[in-house]
N, C-alpha and C positions, 0 to 999 in steps of 0.2 A: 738580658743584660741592659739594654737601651730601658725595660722601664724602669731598673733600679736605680739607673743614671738618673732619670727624671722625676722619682719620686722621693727620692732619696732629698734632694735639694728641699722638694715641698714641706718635706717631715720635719726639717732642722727648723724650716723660717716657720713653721706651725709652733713646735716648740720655744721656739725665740719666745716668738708674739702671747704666749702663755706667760711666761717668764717674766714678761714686762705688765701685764693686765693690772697688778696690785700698785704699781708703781703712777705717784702722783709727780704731773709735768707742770712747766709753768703755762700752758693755756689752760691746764684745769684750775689751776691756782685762779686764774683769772675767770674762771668760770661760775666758780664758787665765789667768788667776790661780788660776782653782778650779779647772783642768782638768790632768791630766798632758801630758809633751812631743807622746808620738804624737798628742792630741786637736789640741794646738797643733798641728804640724806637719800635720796633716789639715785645719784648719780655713784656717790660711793658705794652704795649697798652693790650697783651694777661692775662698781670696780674688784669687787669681793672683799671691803672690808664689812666689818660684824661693829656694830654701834654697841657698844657696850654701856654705855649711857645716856639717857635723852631726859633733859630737864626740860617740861615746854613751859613753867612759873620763871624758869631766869634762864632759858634759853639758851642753854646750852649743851652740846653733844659731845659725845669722844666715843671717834672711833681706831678699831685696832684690824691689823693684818700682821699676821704671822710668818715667818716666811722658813728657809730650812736654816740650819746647826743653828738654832737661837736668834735667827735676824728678826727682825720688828720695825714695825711702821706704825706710830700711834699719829691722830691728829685730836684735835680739840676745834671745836667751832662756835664762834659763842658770836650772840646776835644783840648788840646794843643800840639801839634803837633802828635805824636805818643800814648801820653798819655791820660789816663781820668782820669777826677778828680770826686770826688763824693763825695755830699754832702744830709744827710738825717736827715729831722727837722721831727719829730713827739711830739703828747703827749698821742701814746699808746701806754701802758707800756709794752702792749703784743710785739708791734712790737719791740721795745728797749732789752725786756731781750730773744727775740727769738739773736738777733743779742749779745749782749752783753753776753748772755749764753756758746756762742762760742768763744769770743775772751777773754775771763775774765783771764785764763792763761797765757797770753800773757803781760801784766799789765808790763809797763815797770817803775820803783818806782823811780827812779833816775831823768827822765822828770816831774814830777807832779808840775805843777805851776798853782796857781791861780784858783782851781778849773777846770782847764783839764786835765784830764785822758788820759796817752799815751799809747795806744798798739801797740807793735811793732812786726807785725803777719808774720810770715815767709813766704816767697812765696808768702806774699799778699802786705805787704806794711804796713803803718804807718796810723792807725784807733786813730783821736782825738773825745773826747766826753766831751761835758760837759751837766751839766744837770742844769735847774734853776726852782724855785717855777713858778707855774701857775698865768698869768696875773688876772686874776680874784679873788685870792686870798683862790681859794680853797686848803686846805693842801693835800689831796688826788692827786692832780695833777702837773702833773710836764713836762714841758718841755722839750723835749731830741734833741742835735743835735751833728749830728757825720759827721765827715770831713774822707774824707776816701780820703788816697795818696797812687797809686800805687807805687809799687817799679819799681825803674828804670829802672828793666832790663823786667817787664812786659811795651809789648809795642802792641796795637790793630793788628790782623791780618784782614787783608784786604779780 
């Protein structure tokens, strides 16, 4: 009985931490902003998304994570000159308030047009989000897509 007591704990937080593996946070965000493509493309492929497309003529990526009843997490990565730009459509809610939890302060009230949301995150750059009802027309679900622009003076180290 005592090792089911203690094993039993290790098993949930194993499962948790699988759970969360696909799910991008805002230090990866940041991570992926100072890093070039291959680091990106190394670092997502280790998160378990599948690159579903790699332009390396105009440098751009998109990759996708599946998750279960129909969830998804696509991102887009595109490399113009020194910069990255980055863009992350999902409609789980998990992965949206893991990221949104973190820049909620940041809520610039002066930008706000037309249903998007401006954050203007120090050190990181300018996070657009908007959110729209699910295609299918379930009210439970919701679409989320954030445009992520680094700041100017974040530039990829080679």
């Amino acid at each position: 009985m005592k090792k089911i007591a203690i094993l039993l704990p290790l098993i949930l937080l194993s499962a948790f931490c699988f759970a969360q593996k696909g799910a991008i946070t805002y230090e990866d965000i940041k991570f992926m902003l100072h890093n070039n493509l291959m680091q990106t493309d190394t670092f997502l492929n280790i998160k378990g998304y599948i690159a579903t497309k790699k332009d390396n003529s105009t440098k751009n990526r998109e990759y996708n994570i599946n998750g279960v009843n129909d969830t998804y997490t696509k991102l887009n990565v595109r490399l113009d000159g020194k910069r990255i730009f980055i863009e992350l459509e999902t409609n789980q809610t998990g992965q949206f308030a893991l990221i949104h939890n973190s820049i909620s302060q940041f809520l610039d009230k002066n930008a706000m047009t037309g249903g998007v949301q401006t954050y203007l995150v120090k050190d990181l750059g300018t996070i657009y989000v908007t959110e729209q009802d699910a295609p299918d027309g379930n009210p439970l679900k919701k679409d989320y897509d954030m445009q992520i622009v680094g700041d100017k003076r974040i530039t990829i180290n080679n």
